[in-house]
PyMOL Python script that loads the backbone (N, CA, C, O; Angstrom):
from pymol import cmd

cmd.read_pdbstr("""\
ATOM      1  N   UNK A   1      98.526  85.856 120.600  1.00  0.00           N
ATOM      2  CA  UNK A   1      97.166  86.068 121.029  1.00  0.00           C
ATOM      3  C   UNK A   1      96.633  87.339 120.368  1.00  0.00           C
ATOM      4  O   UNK A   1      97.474  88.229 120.247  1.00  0.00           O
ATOM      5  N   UNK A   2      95.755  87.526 120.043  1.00  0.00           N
ATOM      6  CA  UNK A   2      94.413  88.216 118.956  1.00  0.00           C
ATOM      7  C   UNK A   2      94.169  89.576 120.462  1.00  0.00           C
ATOM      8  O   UNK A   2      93.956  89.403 121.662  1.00  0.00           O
ATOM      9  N   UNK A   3      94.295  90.536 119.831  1.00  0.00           N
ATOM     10  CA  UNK A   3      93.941  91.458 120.928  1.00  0.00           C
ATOM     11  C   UNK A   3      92.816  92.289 120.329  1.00  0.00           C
ATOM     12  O   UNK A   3      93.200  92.725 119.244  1.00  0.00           O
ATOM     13  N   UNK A   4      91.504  92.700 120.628  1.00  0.00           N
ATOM     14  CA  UNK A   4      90.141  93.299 120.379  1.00  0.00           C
ATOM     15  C   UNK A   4      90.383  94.734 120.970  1.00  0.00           C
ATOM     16  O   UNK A   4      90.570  95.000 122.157  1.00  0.00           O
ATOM     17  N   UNK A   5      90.351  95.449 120.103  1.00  0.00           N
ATOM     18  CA  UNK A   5      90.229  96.752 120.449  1.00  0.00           C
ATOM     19  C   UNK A   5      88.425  97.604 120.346  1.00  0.00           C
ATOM     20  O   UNK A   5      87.842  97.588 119.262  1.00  0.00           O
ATOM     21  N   UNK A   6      87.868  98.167 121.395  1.00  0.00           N
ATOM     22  CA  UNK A   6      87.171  98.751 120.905  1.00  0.00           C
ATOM     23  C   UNK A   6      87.190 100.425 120.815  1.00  0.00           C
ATOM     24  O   UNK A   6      87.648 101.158 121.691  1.00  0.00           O
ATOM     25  N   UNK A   7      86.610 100.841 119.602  1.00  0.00           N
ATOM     26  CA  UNK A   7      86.915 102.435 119.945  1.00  0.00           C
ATOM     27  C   UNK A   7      85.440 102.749 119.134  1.00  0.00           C
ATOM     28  O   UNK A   7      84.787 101.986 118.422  1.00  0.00           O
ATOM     29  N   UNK A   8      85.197 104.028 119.482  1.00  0.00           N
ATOM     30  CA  UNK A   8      83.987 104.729 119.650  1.00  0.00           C
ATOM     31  C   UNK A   8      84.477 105.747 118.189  1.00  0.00           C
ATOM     32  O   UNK A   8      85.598 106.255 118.159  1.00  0.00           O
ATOM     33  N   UNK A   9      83.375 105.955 116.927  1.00  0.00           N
ATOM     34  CA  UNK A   9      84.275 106.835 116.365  1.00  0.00           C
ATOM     35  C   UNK A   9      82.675 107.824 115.914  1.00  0.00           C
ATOM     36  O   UNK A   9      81.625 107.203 115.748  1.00  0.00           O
ATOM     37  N   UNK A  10      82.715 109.093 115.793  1.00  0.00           N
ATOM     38  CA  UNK A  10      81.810 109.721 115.714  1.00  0.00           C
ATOM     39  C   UNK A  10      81.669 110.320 114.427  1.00  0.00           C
ATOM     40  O   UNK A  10      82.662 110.854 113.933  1.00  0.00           O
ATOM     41  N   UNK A  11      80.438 110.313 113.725  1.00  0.00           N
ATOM     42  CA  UNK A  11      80.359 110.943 112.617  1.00  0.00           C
ATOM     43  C   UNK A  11      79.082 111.825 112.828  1.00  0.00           C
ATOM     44  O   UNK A  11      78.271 111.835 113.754  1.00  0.00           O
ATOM     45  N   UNK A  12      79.174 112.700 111.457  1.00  0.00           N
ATOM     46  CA  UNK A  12      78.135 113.497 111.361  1.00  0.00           C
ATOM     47  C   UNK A  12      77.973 113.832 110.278  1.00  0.00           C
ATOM     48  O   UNK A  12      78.978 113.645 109.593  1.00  0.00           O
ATOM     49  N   UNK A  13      76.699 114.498 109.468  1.00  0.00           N
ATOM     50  CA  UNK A  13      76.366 115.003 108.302  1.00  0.00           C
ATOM     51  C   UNK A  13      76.488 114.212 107.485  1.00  0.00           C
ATOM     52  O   UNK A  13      76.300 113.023 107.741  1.00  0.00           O
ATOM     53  N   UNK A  14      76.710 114.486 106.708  1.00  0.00           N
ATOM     54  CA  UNK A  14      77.664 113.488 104.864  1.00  0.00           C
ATOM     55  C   UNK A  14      77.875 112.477 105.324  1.00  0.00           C
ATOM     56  O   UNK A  14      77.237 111.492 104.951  1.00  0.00           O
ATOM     57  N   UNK A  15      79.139 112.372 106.584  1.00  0.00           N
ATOM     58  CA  UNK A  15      79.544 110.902 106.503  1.00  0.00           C
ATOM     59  C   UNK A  15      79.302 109.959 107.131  1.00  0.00           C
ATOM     60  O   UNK A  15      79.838 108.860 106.984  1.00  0.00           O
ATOM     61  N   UNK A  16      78.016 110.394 108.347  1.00  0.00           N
ATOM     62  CA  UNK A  16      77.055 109.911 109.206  1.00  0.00           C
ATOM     63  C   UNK A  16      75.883 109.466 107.562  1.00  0.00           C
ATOM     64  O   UNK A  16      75.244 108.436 107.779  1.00  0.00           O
ATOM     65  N   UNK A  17      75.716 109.833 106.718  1.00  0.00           N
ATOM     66  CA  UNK A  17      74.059 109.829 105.885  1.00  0.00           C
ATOM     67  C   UNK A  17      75.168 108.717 104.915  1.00  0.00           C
ATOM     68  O   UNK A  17      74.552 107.776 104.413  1.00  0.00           O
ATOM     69  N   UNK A  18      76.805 108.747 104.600  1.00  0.00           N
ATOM     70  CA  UNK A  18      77.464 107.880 103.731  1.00  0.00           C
ATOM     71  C   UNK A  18      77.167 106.654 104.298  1.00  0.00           C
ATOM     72  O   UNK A  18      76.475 105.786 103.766  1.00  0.00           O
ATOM     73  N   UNK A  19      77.838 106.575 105.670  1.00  0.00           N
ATOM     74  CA  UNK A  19      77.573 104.902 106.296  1.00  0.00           C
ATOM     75  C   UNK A  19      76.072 104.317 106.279  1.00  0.00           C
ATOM     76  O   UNK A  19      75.707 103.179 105.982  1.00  0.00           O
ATOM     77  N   UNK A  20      75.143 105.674 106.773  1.00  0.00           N
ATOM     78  CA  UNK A  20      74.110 105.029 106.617  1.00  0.00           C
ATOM     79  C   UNK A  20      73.300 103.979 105.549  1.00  0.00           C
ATOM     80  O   UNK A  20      72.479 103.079 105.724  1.00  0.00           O
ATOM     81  N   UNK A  21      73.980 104.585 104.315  1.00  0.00           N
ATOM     82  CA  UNK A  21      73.124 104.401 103.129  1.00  0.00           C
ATOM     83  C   UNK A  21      74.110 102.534 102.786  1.00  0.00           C
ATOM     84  O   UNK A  21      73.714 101.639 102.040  1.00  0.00           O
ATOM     85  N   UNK A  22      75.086 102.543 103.445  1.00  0.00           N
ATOM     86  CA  UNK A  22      76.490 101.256 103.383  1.00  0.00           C
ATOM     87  C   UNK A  22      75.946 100.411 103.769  1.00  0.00           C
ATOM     88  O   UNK A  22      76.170  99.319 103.247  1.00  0.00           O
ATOM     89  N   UNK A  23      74.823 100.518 105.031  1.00  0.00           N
ATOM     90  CA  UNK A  23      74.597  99.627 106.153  1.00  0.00           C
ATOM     91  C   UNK A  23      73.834  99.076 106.461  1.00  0.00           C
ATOM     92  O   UNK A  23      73.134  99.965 106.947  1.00  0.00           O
ATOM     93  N   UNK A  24      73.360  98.282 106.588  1.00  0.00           N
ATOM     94  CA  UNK A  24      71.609  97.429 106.665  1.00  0.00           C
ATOM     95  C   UNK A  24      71.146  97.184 105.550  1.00  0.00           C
ATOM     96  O   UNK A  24      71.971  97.247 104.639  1.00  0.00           O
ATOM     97  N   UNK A  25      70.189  96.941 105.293  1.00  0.00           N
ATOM     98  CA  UNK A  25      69.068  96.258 105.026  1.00  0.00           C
ATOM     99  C   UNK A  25      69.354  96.346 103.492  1.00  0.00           C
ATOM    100  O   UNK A  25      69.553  95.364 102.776  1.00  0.00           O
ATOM    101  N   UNK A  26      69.350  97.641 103.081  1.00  0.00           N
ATOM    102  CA  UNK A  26      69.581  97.922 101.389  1.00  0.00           C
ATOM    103  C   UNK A  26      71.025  98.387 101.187  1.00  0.00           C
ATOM    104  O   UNK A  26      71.390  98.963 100.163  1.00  0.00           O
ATOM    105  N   UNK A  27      72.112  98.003 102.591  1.00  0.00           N
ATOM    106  CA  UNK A  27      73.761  98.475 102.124  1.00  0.00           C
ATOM    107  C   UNK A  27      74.386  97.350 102.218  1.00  0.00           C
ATOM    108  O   UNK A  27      73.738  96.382 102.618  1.00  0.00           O
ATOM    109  N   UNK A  28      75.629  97.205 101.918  1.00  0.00           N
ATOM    110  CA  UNK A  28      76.776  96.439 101.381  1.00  0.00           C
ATOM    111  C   UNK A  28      77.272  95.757 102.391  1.00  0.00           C
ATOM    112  O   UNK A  28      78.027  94.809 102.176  1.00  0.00           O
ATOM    113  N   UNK A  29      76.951  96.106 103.560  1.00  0.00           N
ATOM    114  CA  UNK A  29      77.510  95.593 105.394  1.00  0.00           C
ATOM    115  C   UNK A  29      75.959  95.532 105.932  1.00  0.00           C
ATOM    116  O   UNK A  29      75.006  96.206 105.542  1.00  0.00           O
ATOM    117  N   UNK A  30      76.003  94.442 107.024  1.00  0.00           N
ATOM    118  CA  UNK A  30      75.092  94.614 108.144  1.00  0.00           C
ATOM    119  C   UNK A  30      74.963  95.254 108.813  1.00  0.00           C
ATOM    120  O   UNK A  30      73.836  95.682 109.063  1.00  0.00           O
ATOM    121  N   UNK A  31      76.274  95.743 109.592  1.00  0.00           N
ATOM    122  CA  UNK A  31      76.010  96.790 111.002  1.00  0.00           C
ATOM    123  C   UNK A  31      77.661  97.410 110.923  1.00  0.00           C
ATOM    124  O   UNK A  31      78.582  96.831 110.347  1.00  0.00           O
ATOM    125  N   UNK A  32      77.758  98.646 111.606  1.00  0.00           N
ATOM    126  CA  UNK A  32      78.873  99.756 110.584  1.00  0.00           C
ATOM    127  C   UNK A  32      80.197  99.092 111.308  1.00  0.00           C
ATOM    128  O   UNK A  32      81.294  99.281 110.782  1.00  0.00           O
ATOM    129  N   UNK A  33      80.101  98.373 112.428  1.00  0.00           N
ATOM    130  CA  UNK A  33      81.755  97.347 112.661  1.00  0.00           C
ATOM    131  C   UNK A  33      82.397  96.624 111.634  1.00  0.00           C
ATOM    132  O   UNK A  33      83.587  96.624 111.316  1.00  0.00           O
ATOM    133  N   UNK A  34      80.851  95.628 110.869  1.00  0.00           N
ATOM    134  CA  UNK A  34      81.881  95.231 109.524  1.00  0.00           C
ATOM    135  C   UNK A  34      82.481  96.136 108.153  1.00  0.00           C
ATOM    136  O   UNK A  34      83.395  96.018 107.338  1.00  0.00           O
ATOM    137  N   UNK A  35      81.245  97.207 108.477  1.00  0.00           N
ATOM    138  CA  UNK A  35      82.222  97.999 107.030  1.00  0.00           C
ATOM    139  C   UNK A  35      83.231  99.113 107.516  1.00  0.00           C
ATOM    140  O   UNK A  35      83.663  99.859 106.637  1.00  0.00           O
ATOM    141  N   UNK A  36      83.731  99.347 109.046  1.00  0.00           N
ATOM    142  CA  UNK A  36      84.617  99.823 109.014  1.00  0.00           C
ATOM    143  C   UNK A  36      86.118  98.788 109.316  1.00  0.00           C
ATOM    144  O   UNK A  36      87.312  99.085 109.361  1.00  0.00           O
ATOM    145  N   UNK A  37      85.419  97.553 109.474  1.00  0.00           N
ATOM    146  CA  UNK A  37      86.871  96.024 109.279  1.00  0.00           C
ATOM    147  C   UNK A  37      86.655  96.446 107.838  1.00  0.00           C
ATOM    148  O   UNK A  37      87.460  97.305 107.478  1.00  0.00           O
ATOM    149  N   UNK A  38      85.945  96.138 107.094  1.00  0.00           N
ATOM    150  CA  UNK A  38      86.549  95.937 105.645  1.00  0.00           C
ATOM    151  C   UNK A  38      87.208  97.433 105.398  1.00  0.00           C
ATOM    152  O   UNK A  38      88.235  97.356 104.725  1.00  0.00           O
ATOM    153  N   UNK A  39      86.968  98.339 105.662  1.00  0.00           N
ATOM    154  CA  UNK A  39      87.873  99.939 105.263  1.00  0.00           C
ATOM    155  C   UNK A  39      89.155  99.657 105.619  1.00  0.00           C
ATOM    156  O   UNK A  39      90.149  99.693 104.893  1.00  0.00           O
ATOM    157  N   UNK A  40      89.075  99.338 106.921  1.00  0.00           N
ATOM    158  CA  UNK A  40      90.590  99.197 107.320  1.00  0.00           C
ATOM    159  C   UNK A  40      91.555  98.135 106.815  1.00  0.00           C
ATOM    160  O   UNK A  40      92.760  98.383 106.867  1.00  0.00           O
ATOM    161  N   UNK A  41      91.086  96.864 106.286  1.00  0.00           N
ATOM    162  CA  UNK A  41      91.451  96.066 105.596  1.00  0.00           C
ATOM    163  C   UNK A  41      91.807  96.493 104.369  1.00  0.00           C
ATOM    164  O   UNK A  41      92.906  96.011 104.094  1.00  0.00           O
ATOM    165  N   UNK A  42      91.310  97.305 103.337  1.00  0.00           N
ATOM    166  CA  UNK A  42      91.150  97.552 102.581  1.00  0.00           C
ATOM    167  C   UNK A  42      92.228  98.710 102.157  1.00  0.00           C
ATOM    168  O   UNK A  42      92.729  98.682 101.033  1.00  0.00           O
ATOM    169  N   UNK A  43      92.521  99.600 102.986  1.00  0.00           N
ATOM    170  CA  UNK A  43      93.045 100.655 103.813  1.00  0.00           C
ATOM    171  C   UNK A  43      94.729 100.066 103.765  1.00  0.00           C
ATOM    172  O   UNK A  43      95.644 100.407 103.015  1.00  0.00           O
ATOM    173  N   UNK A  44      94.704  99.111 104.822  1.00  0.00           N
ATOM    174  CA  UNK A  44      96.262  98.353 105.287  1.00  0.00           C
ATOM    175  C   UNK A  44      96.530  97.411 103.467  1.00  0.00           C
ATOM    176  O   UNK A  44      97.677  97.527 103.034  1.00  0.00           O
ATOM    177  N   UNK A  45      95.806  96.813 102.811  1.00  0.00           N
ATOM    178  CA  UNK A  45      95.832  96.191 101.554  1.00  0.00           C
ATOM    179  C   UNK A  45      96.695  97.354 100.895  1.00  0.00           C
ATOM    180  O   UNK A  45      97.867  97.119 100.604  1.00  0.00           O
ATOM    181  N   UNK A  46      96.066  98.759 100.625  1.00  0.00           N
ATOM    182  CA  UNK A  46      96.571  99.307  99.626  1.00  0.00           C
ATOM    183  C   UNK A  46      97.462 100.163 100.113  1.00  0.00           C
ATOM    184  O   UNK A  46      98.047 100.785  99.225  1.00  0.00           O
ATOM    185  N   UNK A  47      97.949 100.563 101.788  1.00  0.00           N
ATOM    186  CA  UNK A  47      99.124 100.766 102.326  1.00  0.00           C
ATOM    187  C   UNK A  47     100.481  99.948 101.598  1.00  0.00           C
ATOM    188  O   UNK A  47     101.453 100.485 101.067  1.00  0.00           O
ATOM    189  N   UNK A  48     100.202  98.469 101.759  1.00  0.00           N
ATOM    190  CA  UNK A  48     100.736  97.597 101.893  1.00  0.00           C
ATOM    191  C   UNK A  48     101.028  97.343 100.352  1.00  0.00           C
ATOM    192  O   UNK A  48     102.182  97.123  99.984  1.00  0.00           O
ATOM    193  N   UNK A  49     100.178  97.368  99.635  1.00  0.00           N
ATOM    194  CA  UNK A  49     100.635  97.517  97.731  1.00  0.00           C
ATOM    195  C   UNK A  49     101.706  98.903  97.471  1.00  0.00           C
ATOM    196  O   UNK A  49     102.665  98.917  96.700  1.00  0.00           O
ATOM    197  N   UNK A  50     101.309  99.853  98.209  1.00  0.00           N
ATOM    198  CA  UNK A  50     101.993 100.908  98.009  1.00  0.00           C
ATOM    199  C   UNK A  50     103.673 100.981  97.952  1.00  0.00           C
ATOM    200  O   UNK A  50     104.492 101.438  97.154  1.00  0.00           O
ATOM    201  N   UNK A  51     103.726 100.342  99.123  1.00  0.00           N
ATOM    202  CA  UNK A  51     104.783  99.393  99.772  1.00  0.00           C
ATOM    203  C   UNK A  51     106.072  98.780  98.921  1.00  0.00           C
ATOM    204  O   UNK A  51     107.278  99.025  98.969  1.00  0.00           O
ATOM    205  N   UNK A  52     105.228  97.823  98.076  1.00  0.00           N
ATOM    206  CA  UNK A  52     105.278  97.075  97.493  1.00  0.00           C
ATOM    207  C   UNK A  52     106.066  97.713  95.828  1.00  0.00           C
ATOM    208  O   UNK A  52     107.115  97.368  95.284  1.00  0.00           O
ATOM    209  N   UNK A  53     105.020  98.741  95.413  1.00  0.00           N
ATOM    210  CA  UNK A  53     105.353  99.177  94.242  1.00  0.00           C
ATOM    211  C   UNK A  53     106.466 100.147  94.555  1.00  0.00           C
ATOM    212  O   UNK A  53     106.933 100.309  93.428  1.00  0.00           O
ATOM    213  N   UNK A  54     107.034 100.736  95.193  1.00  0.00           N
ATOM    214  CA  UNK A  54     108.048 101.331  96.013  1.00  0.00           C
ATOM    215  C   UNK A  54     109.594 100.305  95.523  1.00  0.00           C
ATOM    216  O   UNK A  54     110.610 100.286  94.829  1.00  0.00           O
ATOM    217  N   UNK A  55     108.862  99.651  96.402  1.00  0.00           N
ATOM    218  CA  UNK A  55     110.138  98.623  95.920  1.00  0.00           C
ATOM    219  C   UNK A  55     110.259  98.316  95.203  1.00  0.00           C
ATOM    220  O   UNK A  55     111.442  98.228  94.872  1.00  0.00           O
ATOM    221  N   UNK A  56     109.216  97.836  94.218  1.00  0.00           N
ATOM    222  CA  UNK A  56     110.160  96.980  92.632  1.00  0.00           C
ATOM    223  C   UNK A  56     110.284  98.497  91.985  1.00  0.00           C
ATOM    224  O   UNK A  56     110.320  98.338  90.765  1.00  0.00           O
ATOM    225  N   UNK A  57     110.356  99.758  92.275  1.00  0.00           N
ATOM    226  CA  UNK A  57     110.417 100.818  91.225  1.00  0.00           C
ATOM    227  C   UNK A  57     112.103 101.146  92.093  1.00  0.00           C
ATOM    228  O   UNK A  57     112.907 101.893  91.536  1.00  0.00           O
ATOM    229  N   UNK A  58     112.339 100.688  93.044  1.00  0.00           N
ATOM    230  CA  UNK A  58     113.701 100.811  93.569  1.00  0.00           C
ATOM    231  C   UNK A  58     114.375 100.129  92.736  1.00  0.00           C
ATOM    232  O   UNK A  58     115.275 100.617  92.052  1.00  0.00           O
ATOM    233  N   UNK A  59     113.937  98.653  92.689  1.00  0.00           N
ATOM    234  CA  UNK A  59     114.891  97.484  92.200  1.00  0.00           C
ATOM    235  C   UNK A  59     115.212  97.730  90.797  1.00  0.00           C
ATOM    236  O   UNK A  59     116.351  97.640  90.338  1.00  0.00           O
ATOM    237  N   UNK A  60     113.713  98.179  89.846  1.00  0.00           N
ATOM    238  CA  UNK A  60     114.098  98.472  88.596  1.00  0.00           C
ATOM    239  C   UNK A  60     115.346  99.691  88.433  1.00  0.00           C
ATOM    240  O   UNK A  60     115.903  99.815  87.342  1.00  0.00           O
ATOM    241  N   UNK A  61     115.567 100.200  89.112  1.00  0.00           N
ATOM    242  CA  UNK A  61     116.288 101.625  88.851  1.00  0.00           C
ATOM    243  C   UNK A  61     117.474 100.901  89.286  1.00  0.00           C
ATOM    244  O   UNK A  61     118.444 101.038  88.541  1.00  0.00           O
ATOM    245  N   UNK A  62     117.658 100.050  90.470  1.00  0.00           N
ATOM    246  CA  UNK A  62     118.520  99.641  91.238  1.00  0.00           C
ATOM    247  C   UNK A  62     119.794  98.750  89.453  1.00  0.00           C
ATOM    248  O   UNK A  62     120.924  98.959  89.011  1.00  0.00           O
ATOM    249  N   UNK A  63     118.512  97.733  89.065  1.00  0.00           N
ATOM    250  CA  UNK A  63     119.230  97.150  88.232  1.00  0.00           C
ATOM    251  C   UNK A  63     119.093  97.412  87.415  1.00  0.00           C
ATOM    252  O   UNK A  63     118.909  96.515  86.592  1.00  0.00           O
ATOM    253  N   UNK A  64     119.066  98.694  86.987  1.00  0.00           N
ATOM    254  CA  UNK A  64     118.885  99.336  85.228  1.00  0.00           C
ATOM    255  C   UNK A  64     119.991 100.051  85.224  1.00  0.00           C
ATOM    256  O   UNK A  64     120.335 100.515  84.137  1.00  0.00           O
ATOM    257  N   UNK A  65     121.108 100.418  86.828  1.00  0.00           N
ATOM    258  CA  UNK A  65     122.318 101.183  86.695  1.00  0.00           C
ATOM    259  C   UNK A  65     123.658 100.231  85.946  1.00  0.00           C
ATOM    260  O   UNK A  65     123.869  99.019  85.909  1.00  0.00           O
ATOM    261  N   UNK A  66     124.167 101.040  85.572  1.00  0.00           N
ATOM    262  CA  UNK A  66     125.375 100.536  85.086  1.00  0.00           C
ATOM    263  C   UNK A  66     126.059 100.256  85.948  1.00  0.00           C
ATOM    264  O   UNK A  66     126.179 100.740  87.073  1.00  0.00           O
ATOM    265  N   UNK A  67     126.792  99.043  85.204  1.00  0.00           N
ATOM    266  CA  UNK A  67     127.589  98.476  86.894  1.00  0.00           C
ATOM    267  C   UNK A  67     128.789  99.270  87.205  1.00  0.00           C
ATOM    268  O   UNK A  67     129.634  99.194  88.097  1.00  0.00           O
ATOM    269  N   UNK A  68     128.608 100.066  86.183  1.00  0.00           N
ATOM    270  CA  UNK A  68     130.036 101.197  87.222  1.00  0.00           C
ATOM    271  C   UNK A  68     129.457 101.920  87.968  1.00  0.00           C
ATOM    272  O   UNK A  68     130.007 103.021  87.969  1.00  0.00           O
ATOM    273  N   UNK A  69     128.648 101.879  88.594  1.00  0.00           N
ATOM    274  CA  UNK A  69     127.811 102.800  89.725  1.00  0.00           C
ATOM    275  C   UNK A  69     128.067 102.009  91.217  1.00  0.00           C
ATOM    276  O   UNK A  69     128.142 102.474  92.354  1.00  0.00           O
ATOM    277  N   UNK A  70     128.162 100.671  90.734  1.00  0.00           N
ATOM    278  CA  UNK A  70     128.181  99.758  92.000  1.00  0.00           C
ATOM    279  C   UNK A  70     129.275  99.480  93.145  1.00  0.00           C
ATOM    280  O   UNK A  70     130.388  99.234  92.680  1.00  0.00           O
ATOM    281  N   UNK A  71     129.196  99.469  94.390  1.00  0.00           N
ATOM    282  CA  UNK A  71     130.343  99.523  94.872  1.00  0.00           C
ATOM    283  C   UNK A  71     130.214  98.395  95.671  1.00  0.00           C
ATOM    284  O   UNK A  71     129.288  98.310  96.478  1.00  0.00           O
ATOM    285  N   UNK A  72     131.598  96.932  95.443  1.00  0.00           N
ATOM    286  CA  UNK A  72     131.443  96.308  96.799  1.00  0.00           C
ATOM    287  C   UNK A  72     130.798  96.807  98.355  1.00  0.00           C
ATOM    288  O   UNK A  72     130.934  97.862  98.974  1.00  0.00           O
ATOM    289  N   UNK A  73     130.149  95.723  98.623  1.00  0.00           N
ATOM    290  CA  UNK A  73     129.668  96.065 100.574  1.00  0.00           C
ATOM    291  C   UNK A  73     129.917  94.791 101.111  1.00  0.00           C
ATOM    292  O   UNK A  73     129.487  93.854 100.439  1.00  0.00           O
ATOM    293  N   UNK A  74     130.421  94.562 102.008  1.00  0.00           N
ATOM    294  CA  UNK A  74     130.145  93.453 103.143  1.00  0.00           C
ATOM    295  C   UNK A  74     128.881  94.153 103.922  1.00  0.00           C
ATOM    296  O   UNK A  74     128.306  95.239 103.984  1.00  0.00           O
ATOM    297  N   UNK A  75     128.798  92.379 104.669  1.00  0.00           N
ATOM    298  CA  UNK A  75     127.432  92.799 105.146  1.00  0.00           C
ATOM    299  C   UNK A  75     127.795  93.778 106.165  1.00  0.00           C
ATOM    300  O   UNK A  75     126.951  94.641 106.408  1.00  0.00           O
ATOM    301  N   UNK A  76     128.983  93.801 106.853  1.00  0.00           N
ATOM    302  CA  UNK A  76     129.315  94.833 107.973  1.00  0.00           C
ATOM    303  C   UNK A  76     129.043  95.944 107.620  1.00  0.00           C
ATOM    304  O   UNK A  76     128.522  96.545 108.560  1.00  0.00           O
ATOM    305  N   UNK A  77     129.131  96.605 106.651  1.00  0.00           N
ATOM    306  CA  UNK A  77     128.960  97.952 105.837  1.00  0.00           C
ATOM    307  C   UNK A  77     127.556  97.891 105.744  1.00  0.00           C
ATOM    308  O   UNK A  77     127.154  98.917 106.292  1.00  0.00           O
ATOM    309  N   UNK A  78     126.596  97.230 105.341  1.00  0.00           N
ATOM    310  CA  UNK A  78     125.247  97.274 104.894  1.00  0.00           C
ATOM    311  C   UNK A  78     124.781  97.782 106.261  1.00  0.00           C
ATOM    312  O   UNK A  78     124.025  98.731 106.472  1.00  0.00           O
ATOM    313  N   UNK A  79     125.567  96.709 107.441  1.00  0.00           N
ATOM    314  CA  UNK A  79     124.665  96.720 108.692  1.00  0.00           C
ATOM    315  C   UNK A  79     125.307  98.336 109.218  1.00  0.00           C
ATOM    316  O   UNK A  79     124.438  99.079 109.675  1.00  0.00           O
ATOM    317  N   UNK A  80     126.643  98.865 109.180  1.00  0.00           N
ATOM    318  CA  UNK A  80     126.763  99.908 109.940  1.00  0.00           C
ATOM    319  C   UNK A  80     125.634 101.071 108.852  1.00  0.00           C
ATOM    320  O   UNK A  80     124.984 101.650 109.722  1.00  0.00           O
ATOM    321  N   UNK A  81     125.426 101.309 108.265  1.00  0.00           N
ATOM    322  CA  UNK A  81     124.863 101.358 107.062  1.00  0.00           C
ATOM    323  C   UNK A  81     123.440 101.739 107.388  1.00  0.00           C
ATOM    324  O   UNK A  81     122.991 102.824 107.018  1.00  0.00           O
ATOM    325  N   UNK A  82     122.734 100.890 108.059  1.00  0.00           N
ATOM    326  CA  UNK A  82     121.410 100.851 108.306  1.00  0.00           C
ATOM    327  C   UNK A  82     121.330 101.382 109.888  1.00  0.00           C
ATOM    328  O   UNK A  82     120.551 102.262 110.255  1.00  0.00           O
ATOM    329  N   UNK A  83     122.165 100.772 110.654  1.00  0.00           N
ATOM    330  CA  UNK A  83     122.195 101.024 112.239  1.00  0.00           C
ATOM    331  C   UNK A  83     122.723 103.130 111.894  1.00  0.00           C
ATOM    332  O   UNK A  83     122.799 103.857 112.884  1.00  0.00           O
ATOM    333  N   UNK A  84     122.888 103.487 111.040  1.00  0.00           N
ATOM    334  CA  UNK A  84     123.462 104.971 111.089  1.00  0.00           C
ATOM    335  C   UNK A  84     121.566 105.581 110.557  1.00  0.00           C
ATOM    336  O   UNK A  84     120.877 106.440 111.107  1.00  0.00           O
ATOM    337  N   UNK A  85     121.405 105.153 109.952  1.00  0.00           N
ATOM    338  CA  UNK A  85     120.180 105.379 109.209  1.00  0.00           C
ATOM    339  C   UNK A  85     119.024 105.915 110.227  1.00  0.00           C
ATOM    340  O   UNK A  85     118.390 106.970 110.220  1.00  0.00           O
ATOM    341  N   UNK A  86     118.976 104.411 111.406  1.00  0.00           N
ATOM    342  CA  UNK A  86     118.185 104.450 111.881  1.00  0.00           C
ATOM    343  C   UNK A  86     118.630 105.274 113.365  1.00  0.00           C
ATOM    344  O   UNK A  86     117.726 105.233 114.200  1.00  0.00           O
ATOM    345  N   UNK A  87     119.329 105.683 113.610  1.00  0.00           N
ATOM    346  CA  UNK A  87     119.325 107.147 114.746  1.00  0.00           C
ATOM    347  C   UNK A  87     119.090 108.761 114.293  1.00  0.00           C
ATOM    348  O   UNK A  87     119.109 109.650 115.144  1.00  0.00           O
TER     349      UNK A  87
END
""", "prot")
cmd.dss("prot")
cmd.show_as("cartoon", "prot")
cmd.util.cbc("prot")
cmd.orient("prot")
């Protein structure tokens, strides 16, 4: 189930006169709820690429080592491994 949050967010100066100019009639959004969904969308998108490029710059390094770097793991090892990580 879809949960609706509402929150109240306050601006002023600059970034009260930025949204303004975003919003209505001659801006890019109708009314400032949709252009702060698209920020946050937009926002979590390039969180989420960030993410992303993280990892294949792991993997490249990961598999550009020489395999004498590599050491057998069972998954038991991976998992004590991660469960140590995460306390």
């Amino acid at each position: 189930m879809r949960r609706t949050t509402t929150m109240t967010v306050r601006l002023s100066g600059a970034l009260s006169d930025y949204v303004a100019v975003n919003v209505g009639e001659h801006g890019a959004y109708e009314n400032v709820s949709e252009y702060i969904r698209d920020l946050i969308r937009r926002d979590k998108e390039r969180s989420e690429h960030e993410a992303h490029e993280r990892l294949k710059a792991e993997l490249v390094r990961a598999f550009g080592a020489p395999d004498s770097t590599f050491h057998p793991l069972s998954a038991f090892d991976v998992i004590a491994r991660n469960t140590r990580k995460g306390k």
